[in-house]
C-alpha positions as CSV (number, residue, x, y, z in Angstrom):
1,X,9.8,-19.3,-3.9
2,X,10.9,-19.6,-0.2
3,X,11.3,-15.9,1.8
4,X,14.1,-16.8,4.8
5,X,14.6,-15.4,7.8
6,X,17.5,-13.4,6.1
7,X,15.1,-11.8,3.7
8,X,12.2,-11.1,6.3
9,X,14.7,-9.3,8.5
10,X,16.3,-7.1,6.1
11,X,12.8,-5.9,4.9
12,X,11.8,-5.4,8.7
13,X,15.1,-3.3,9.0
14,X,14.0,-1.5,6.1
15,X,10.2,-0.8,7.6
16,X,12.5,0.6,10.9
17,X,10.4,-2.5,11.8
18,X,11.8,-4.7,15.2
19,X,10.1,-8.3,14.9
20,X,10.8,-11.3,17.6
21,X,12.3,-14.3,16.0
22,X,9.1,-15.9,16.4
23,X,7.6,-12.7,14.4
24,X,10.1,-13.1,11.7
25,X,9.7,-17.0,11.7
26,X,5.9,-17.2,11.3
27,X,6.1,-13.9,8.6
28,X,8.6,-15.9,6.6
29,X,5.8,-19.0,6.4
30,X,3.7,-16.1,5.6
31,X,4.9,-14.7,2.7
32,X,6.5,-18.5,1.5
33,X,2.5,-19.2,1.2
34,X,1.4,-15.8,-0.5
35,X,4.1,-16.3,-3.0
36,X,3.1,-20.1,-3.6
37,X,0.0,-18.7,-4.3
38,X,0.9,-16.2,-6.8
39,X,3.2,-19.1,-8.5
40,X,0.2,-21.2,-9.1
41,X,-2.0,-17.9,-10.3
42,X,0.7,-17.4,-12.7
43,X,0.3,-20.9,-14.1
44,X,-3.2,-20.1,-15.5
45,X,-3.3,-19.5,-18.8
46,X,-4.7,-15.9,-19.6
47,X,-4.2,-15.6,-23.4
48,X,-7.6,-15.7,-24.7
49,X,-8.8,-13.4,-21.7
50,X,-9.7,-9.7,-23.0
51,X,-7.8,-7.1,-20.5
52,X,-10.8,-4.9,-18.4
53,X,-10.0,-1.1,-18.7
54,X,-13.4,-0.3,-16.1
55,X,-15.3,-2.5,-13.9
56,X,-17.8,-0.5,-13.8
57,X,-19.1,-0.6,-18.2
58,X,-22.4,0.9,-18.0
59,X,-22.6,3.9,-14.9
60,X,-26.2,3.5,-13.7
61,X,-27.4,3.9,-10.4
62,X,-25.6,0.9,-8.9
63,X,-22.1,3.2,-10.0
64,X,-20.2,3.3,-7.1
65,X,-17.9,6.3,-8.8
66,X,-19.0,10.0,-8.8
67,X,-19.1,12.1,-11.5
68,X,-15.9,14.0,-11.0
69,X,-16.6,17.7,-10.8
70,X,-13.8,20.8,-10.3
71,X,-14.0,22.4,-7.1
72,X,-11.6,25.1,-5.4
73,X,-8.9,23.9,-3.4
74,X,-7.7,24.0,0.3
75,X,-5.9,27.4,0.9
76,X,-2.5,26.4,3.0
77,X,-4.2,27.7,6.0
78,X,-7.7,25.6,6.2
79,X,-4.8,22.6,5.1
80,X,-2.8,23.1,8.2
81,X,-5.8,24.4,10.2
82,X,-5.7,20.8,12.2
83,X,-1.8,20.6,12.3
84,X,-0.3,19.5,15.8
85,X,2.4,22.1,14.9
86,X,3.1,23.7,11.3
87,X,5.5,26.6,10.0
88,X,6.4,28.2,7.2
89,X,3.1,27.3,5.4
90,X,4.3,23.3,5.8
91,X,3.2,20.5,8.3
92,X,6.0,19.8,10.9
93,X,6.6,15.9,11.8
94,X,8.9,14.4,14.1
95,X,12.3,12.7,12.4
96,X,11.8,9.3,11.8
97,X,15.1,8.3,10.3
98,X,17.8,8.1,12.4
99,X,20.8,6.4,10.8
């Protein structure tokens, strides 16, 4: 599949994103290669391959997960304790959307 110019600027609209056309030409060869790529993965034939529901089977010492545990939440003010500016019991942010 072949991503245009077309397509790479309405998705960097989208993002609120503003690319040179250089930018947009070079992402466009970009994501043309990434979905090549996928096209050939999706060529492989996967039928006799079992699905994996953990990576990790056996949780020994080389586990990388902990064991999850329940622990007491936040109250709203340690949450917002670090907040450049907060009311109401809420984080305030700047508006980002302006259309």
């Amino acid at each position: 599949m072949k991503i245009g110019g077309e397509e790479v600027r309405r998705v960097a609209e989208l993002a609120n994103l503003a690319l040179t056309d250089h930018e947009i030409e070079r992402m466009a060869q970009d994501l043309s290669e990434i979905l090549m790529h996928v096209d050939k993965l999706n060529e492989l034939d996967t039928s006799n391959i079992e699905p994996m529901a953990q990576v990790l089977y056996d949780a020994d010492e080389t586990a990388t997960l902990r064991e999850d545990r329940e622990q007491p939440c936040l109250s709203n003010q340690e949450a917002l304790g670090n907040a450049a500016v907060s009311g109401a019991g809420y984080f305030k942010v700047p508006k980002v959307i302006e259309r």
